[in-house]
DRENTI-589625 format. One record per residue: x, y, z of N, C-alpha, C in turn. Coordinates in pm, whole numbers, plus 50000, padded with zeros to 5 digits. Example, Ala and Ser with C-alpha at 12.3 -4.5 7.8 and 13.67 -1.06 7.14 Angstrom:
n.X 51319 n.Y 49431 n.Z 50780 ca.X 51230 ca.Y 49550 ca.Z 50780 c.X 51320 c.Y 49670 c.Z 50780
n.X 51285 n.Y 49775 n.Z 50708 ca.X 51367 ca.Y 49894 ca.Z 50714 c.X 51290 c.Y 50003 c.Z 50787
END
This chain:
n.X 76299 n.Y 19677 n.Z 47027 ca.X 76183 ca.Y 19715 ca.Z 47105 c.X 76204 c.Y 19858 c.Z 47154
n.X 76115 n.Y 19937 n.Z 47115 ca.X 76142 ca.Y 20096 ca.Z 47220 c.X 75986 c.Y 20096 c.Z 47273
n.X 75990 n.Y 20219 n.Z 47312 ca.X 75876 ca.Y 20229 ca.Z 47412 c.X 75894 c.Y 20372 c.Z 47508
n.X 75789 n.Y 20405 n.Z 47614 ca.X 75855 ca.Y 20528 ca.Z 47654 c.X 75891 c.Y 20479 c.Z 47754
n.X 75907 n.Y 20542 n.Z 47852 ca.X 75996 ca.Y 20608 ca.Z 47989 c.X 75955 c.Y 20706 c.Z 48036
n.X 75879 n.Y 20691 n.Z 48174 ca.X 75873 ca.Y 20803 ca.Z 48270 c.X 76049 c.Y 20849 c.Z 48406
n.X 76150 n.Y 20885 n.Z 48330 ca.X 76221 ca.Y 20892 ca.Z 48455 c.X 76216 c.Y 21001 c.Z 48556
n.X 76232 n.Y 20970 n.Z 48653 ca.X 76185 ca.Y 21069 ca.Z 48807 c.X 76341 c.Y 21088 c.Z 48833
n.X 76384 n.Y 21164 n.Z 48870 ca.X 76465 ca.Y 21186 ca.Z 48953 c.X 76544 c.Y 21371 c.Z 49008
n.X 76525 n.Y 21397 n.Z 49059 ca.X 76567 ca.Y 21545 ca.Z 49132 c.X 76739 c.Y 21583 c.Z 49124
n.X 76797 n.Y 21472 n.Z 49079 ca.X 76941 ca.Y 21552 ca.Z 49025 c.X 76930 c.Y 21518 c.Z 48870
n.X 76949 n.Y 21672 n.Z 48833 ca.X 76937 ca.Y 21703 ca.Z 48681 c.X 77067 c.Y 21585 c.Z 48626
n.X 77176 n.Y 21589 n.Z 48659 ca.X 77258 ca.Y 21503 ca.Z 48576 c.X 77229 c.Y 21396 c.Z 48584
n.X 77200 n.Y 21351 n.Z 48701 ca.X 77178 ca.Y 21187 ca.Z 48666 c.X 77003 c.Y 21123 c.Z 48535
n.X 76936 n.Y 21237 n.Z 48587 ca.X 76812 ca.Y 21230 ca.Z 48496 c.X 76879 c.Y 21234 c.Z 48352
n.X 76995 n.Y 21298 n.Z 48284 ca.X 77036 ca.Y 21321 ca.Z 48135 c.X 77083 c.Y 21217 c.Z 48134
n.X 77168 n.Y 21158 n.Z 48229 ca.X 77239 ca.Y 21074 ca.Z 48190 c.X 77163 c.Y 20911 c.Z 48165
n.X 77072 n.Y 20911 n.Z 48232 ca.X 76931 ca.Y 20780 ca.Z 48210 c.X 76867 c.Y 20845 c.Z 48087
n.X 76856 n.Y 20961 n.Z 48042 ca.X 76775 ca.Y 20982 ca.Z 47946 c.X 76880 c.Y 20937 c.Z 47816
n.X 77022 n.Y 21009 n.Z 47808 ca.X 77077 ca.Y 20961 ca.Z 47707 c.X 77093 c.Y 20814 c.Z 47696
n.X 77101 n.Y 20759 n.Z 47798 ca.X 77178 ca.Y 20619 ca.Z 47814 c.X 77049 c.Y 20488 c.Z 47743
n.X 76942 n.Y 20551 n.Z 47746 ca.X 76821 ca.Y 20470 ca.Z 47702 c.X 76758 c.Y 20583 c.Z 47573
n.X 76742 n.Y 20643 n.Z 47550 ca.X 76764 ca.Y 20721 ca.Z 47409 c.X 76847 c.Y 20672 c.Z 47271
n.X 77012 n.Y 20657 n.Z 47385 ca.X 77097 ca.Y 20537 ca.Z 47242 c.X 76985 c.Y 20445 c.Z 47200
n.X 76919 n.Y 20356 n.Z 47309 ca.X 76902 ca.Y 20262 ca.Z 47253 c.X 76754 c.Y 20264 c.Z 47223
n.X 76698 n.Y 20322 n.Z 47160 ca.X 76584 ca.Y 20356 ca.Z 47131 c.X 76454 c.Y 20390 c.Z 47187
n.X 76472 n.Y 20400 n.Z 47349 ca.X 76323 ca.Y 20477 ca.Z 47407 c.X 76321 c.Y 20611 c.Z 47396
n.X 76186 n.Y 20662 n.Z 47386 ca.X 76140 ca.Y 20764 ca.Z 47411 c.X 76137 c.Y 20818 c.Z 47591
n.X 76199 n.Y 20939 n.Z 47623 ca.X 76233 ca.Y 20925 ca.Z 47761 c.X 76169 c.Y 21056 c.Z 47793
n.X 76106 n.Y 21070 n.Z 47889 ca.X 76012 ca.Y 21218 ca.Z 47924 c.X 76064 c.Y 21251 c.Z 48057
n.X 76136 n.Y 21380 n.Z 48140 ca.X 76170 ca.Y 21362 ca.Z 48254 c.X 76081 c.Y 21413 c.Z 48313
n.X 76104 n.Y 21405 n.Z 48490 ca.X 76025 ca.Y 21442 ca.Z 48572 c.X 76118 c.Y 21503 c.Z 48707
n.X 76107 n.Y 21588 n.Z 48760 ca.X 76214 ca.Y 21601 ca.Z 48888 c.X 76159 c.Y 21584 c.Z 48978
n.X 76082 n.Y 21553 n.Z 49015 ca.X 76050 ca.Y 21488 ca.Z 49165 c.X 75909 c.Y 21410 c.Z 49173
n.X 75856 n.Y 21337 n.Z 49230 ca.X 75745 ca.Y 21252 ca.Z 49266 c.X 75608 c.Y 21322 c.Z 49230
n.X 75601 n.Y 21443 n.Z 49245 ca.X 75472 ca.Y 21544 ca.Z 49248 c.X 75477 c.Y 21585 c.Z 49097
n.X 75585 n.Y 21610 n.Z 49021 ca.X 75589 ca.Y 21621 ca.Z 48878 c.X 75536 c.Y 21543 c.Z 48789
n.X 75581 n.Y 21399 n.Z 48835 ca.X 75529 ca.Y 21281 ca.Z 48812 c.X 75357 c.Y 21266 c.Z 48823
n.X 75350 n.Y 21293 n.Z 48893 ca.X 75195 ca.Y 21264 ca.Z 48921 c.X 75128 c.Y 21335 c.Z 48826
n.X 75157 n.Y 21492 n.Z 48853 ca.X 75090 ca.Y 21562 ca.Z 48753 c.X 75109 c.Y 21495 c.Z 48592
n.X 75183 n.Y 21498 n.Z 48567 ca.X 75188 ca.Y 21435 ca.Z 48368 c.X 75197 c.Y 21326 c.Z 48302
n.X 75195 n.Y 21235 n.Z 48420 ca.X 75224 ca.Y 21049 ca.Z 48407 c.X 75094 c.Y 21041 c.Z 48362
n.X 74928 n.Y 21042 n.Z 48353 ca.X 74806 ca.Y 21065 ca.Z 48263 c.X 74860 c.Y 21133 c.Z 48093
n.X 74921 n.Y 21203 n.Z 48097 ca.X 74936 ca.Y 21253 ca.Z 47983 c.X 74977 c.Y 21178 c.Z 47885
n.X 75156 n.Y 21147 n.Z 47984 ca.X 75241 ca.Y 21116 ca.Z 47889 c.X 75238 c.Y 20969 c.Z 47858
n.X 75155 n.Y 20907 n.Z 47931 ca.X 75114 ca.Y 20769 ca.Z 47948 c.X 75228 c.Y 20633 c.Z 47902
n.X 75330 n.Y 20667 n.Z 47972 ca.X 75479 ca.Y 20577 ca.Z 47986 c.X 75408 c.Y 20410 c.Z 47970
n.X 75546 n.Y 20335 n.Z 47947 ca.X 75518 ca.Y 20211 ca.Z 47935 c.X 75616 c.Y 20160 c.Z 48083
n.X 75675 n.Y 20220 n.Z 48139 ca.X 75801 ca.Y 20220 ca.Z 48232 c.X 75811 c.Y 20333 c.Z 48357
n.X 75760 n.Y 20387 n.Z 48453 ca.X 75869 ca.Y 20450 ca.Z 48486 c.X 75984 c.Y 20384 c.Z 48579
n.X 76069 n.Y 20513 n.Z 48610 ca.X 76191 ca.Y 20440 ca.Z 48686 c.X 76189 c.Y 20592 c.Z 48784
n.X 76180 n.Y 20555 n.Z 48925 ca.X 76161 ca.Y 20653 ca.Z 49035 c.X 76338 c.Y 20648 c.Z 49104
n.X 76398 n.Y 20765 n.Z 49167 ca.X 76498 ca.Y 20811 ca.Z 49248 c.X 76403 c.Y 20798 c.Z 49388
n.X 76477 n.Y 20716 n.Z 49501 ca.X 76373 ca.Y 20706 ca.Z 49593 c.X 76405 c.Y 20897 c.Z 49702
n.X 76520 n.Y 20918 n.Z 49685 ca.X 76526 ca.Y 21078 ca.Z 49797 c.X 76485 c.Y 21187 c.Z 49709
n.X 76356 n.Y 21205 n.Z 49700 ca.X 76311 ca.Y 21336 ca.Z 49631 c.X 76254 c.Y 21449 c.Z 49710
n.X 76275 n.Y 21592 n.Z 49663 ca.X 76163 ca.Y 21703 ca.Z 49728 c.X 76034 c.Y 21677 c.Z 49692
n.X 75893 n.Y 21744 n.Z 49779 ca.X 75774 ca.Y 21720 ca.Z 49759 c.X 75737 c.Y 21577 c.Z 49746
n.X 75750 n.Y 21478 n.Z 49687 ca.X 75703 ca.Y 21358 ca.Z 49696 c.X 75802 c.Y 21225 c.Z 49658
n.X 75858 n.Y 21159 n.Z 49770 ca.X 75966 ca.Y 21088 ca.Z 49731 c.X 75956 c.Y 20944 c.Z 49642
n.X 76025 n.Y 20861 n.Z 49616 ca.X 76025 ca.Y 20797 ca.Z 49514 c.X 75879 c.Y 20685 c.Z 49574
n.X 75917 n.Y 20609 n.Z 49687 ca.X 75809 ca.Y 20511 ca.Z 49748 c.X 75691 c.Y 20577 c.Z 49772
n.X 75669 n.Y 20709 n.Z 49775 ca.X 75567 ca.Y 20753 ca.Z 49761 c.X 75471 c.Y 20731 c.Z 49671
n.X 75581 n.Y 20833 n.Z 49583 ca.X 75540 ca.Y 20816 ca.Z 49440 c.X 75481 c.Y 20668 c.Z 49369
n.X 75516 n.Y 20589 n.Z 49391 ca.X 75521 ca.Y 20444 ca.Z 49383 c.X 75387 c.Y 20394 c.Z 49410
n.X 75377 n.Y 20421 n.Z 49550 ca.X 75246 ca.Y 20396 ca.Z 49628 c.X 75044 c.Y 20485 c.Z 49553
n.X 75103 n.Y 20546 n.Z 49498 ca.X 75036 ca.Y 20667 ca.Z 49473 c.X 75004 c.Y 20632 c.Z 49291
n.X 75085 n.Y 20589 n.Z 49249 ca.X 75080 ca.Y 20529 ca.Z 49130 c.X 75028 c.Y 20364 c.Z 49125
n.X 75058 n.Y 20321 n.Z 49185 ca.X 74969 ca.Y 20130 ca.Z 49232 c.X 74830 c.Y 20199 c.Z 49283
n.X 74802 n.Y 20300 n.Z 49363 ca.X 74652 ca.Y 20330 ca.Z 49382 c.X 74554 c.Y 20389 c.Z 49290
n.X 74604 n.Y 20452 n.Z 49164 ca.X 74549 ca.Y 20455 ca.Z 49074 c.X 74488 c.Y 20391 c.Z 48995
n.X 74422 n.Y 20347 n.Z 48979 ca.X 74337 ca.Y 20256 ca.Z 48862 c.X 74412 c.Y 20250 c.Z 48708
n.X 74435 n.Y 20385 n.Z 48658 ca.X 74466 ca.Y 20452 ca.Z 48526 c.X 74620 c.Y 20376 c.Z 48514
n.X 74678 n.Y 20456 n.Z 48611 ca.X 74832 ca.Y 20410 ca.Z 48680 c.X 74900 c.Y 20284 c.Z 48753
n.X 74809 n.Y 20158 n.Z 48784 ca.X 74852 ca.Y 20056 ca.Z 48841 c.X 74932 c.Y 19967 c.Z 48753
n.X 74860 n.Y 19975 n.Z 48669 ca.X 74914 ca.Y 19842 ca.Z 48574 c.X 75082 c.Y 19904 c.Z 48510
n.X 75114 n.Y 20031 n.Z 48521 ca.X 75247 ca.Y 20041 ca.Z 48451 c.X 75383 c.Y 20013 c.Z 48579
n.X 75471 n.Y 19905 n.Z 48502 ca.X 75566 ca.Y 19887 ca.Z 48605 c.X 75669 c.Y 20031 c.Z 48619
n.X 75694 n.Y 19996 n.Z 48731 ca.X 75771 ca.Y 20121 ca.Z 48828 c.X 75911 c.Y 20001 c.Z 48861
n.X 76014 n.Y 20096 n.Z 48824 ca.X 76137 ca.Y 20043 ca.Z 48885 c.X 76186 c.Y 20188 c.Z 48968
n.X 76274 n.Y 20131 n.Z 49134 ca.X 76303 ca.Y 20253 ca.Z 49225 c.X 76461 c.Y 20236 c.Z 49129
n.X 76562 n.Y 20352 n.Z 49131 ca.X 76664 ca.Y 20364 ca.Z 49058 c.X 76709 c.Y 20458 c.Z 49128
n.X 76807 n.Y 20383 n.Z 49292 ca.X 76820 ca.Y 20454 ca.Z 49333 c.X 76997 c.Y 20389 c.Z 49447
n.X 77002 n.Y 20413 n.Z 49538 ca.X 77139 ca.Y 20429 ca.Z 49652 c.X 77006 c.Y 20344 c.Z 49745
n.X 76966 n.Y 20250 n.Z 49734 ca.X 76832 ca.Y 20201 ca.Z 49820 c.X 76915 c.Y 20107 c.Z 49926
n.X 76855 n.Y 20176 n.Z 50052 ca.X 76870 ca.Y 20111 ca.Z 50163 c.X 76806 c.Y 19916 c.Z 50178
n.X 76789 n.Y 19877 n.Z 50233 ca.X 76735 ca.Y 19744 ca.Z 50273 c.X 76572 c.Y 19789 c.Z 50291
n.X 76556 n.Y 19871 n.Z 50421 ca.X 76393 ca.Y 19939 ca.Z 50454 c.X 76368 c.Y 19985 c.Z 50344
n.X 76414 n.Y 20032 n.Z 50252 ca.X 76364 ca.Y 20091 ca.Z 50104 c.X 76324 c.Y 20006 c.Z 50015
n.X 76402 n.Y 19870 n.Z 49997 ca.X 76376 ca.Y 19798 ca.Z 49918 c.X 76239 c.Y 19734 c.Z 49979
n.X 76219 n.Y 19724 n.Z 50115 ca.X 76147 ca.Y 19607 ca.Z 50185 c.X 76019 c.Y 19728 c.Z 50186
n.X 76019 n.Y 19816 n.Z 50168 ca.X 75888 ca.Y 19922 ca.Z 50191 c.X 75852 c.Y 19990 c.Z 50028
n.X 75933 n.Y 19914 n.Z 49893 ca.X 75948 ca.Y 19921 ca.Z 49771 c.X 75850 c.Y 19803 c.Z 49728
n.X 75904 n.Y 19743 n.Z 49836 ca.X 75786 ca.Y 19552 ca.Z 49792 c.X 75675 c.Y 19591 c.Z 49821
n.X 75658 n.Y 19641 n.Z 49918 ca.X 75530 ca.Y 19680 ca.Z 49985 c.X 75415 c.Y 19779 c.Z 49920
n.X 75498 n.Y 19854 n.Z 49836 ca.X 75356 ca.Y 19914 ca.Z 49744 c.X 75377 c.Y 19873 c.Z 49585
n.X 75418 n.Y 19754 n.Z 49591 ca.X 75442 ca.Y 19706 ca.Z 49439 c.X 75519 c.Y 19727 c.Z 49340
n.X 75679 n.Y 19830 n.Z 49380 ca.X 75762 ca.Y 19798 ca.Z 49282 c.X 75816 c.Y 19691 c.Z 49231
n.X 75806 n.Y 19735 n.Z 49115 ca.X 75834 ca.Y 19577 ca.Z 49033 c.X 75984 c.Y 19548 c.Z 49021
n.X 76087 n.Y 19635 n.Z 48997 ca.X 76248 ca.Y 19632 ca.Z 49012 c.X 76300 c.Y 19710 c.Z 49065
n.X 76407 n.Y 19716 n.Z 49121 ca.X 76539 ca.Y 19785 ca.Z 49202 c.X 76658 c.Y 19750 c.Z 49144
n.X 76727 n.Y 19923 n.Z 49074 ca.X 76824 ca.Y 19888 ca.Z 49013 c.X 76958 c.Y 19979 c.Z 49105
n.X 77019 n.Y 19899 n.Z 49205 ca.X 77100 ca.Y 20063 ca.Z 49243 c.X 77189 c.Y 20136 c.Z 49202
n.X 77222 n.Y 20271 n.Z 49263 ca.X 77315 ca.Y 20341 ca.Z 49230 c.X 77431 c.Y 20322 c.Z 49266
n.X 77548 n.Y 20338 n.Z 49198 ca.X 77580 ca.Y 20362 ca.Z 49078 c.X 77558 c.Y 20236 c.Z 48974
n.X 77567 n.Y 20219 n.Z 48843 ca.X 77505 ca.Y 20123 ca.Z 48782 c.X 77566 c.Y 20111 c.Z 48644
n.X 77581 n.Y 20015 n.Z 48578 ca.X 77616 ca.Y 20013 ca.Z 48431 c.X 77478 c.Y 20044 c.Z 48350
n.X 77528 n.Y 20150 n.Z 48228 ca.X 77417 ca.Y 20149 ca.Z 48125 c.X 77310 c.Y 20049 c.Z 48075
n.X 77415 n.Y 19955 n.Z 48099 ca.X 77333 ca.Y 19824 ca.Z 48023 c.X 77251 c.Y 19746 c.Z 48099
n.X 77266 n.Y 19766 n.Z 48247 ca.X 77218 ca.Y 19709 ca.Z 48342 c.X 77040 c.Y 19775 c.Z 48338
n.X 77096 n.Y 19912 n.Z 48321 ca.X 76917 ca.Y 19987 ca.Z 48338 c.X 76815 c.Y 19888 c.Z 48185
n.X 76963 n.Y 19943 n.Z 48116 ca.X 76836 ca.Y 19889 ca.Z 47915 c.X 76763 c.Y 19767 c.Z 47999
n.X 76853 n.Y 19729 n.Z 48015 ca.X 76819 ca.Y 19572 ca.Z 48011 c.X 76677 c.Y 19554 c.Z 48047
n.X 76677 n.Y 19595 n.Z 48257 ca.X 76562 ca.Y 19635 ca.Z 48311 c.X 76483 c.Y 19610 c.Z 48219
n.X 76448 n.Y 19833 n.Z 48178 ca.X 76339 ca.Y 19838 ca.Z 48105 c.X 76292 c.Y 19787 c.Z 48054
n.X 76364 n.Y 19690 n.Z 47920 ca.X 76366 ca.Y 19564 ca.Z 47874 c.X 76274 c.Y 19471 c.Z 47899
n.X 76285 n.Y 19445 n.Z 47998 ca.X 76252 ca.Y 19299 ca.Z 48076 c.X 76129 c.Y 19387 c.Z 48117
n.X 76078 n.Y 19490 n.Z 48196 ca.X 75982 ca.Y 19539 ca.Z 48259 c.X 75858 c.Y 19571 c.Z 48139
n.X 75910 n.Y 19612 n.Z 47988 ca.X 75825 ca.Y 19611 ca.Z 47906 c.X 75791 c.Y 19525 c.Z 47831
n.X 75839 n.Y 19452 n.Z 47836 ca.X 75825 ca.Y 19289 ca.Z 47778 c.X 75746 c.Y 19212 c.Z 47856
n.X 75751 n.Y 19191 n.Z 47950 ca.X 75691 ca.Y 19142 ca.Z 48055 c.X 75527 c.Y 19208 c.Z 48102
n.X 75554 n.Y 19372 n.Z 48127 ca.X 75433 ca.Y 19450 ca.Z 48149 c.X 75466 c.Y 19411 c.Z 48296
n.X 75306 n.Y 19460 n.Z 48395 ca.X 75296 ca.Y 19466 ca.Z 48475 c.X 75288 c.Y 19326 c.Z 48621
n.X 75339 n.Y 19280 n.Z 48655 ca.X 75334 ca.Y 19163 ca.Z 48774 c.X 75255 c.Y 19204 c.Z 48872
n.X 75122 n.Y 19109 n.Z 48850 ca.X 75063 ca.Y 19158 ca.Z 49011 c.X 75075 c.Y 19126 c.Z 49150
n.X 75161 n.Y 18978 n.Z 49125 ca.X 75252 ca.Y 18949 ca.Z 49205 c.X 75364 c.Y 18948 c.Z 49254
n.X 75466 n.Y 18908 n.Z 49312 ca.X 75581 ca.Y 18920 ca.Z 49376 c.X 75692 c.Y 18819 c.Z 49308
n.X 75634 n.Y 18745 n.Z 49220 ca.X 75720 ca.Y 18652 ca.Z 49164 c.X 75810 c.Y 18695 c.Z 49096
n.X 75968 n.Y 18708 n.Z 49107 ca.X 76044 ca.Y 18757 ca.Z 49011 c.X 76057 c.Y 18891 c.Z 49006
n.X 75969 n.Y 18994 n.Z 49064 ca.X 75921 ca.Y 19165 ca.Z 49020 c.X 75981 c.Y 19230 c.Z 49111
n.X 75916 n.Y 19230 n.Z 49215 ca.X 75937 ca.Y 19303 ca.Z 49354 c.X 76052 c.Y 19277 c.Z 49422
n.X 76104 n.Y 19333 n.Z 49502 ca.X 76289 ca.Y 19253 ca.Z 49529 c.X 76369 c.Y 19221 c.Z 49464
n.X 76354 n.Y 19229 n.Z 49356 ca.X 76458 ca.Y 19179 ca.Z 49224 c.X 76575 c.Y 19343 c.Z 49211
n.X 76690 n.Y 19288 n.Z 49266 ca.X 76780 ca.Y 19390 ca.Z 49246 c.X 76904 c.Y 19330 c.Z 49158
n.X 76892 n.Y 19452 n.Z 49093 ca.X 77006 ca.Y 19442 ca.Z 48993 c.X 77125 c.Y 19538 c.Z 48980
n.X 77188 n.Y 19517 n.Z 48887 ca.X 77363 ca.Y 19579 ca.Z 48917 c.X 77464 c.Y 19543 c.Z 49040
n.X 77592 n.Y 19609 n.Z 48990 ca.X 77682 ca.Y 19597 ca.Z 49085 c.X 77658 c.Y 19610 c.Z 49241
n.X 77623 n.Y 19736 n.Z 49276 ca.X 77599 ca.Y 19783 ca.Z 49420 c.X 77469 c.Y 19699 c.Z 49495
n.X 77371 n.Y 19643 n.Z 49397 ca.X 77280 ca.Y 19547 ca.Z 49441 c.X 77341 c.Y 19357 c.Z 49490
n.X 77421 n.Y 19337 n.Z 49385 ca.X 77436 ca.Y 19181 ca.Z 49402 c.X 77573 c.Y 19163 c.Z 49414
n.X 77638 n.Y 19296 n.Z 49410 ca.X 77802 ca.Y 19237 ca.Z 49416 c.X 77856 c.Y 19210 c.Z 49296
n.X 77820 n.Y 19165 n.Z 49196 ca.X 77865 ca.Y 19120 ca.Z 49086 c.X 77785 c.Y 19219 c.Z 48961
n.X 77796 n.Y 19123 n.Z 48824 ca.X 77770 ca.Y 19179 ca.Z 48704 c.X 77604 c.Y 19150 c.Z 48690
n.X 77517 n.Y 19191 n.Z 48772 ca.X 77389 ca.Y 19155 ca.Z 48747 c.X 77371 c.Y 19014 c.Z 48616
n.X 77380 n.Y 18910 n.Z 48655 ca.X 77408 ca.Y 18799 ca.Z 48535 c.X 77393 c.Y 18809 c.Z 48418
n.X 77467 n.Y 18898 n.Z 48390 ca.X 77586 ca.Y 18946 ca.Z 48266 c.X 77716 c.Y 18809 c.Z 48238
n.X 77715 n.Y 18742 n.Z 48135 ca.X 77779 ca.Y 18638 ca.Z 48058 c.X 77902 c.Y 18679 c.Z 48074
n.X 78002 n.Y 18618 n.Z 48119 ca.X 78123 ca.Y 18647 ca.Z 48146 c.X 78165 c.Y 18751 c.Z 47984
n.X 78218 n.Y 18805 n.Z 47978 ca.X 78260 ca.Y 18923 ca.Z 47857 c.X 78184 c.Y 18983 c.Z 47784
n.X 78033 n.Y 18941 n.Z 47801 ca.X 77973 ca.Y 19040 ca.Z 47749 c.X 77994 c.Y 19202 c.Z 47732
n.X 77977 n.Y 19216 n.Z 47598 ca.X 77969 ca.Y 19400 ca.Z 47569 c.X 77819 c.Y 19422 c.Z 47556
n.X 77750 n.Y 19511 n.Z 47623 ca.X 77662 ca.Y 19540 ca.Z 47552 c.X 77637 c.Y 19646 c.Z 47454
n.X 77541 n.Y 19698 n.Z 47359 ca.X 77560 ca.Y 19736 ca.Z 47218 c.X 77568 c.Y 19923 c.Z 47227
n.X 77596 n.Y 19928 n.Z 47383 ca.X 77679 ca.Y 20109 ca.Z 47372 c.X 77822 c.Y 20043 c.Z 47431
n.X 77878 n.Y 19924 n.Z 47400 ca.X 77999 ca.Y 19888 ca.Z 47498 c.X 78019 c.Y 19909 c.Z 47601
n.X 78110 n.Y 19898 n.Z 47670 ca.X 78164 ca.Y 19893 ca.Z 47843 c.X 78152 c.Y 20064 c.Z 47848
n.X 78074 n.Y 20123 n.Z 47935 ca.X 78046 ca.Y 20265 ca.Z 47957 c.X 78086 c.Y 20249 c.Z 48089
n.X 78102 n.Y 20402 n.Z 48111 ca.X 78088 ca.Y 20412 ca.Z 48292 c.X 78000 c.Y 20363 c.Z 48322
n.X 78002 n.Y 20350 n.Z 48476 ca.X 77879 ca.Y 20401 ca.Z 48570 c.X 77783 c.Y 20482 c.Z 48579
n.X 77646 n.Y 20516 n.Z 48543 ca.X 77586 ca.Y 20617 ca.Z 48607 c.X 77584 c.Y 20629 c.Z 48700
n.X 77587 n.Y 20733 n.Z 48772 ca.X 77534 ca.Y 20777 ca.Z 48923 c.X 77664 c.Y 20751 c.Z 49046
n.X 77818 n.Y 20703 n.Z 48897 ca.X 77994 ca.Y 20716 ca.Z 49017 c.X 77998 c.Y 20848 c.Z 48981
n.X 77975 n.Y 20874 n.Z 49111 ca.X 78044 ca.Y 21042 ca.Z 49120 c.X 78237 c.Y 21037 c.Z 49067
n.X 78283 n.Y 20939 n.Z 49096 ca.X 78443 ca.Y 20943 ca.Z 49065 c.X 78416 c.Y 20959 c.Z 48870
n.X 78338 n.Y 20922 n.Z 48811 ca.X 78345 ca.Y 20874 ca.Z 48677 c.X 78324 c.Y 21031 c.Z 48622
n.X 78243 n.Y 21076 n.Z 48663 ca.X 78227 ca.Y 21218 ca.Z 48628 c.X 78099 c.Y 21217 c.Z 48538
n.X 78045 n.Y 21278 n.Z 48512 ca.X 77889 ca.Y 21280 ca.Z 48401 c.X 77913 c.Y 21231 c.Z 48298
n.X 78038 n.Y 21229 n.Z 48211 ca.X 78080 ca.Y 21201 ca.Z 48082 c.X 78075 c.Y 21041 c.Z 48033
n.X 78111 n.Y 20981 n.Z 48222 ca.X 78142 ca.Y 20853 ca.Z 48195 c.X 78055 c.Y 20744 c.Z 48201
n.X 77894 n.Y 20788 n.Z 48198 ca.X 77833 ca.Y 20693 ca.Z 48159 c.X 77760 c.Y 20724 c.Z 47975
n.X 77874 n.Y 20752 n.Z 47881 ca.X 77790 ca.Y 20779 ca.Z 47784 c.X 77907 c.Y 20795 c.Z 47715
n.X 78051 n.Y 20725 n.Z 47746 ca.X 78160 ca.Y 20709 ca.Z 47617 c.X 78153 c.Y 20557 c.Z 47663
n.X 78211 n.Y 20550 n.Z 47585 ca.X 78272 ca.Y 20412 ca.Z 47580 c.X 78388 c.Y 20380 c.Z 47629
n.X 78462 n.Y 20332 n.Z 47732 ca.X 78564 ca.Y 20284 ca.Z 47808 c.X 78671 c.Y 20237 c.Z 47685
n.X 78797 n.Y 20306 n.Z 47735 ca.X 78899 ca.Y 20261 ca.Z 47634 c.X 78946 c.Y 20349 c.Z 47554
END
């Protein structure tokens, strides 16, 4: 399955590193650096996904969010925040209809997956399953229910978004 990708986010590395990391696996990925960028070319580029950084300049991620559910054109595409999200973030994330929360720092496979699931699925107009649904390590403590040894098909990668891992290390392969 590919599809596109609107990703938002205001630090250039972490934006390459979501762009390569879902590129391996076959989306089309268009960036954006902040919430107001977004707005302007999300009509254009007409994503099946985006995925918002909630601390942005000019228009921050829940903004952005909010602003995209009020659109008519723009409601129906799911929005995941992809971010270091507080509790009030997540709980004010529900509140204008994000559909997932994946936090930072995160395994590669954790985001595919997401998208995955968010384009397969499409848009939830409800809360069932969508909204509050956090995934990865820094979200649940564990392997976002990941099968005990699972590899997924870029293998065990870094982290995106561990500053200790360095930029490199979400896009080799561990080992």
């Amino acid at each position: 399955m590919s599809g596109r990708v609107l990703v938002v986010d205001d630090n250039k590395v972490i934006r390459q590193l979501i762009r390569v990391n879902l590129e391996l696996e076959g989306f089309e990925v268009v960036t954006a650096a902040d919430g107001a960028e977004c707005l302007e070319i999300v009509h254009r580029v007409a994503p099946d996904v985006v995925t918002l950084d909630v601390v942005m300049p000019r228009l921050d991620g829940l903004q952005t969010a909010a602003r995209l559910r009020a659109d008519p054109r723009t409601r129906g595409i799911p929005v995941a925040i992809v971010s270091a999200c507080t509790q009030a973030e997540v709980e004010s994330g529900q509140a204008v209809g994000v559909d997932a929360f994946l936090a930072k720092p995160f395994e590669p496979m954790d985001l595919v997956r997401m998208v995955r699931r968010l384009m397969s699925r499409g848009r939830c107009d409800g809360v069932e399953g969508s909204a509050g649904e956090m995934e990865g390590e820094g979200a649940a403590g564990g392997e976002a229910g990941r099968p005990e040894g699972e590899v997924g098909e870029m293998g065990e990668a870094g982290k995106v978004g561990d500053v200790e891992g360095g930029p490199e290390a979400a896009v080799r392969p561990a080992g």
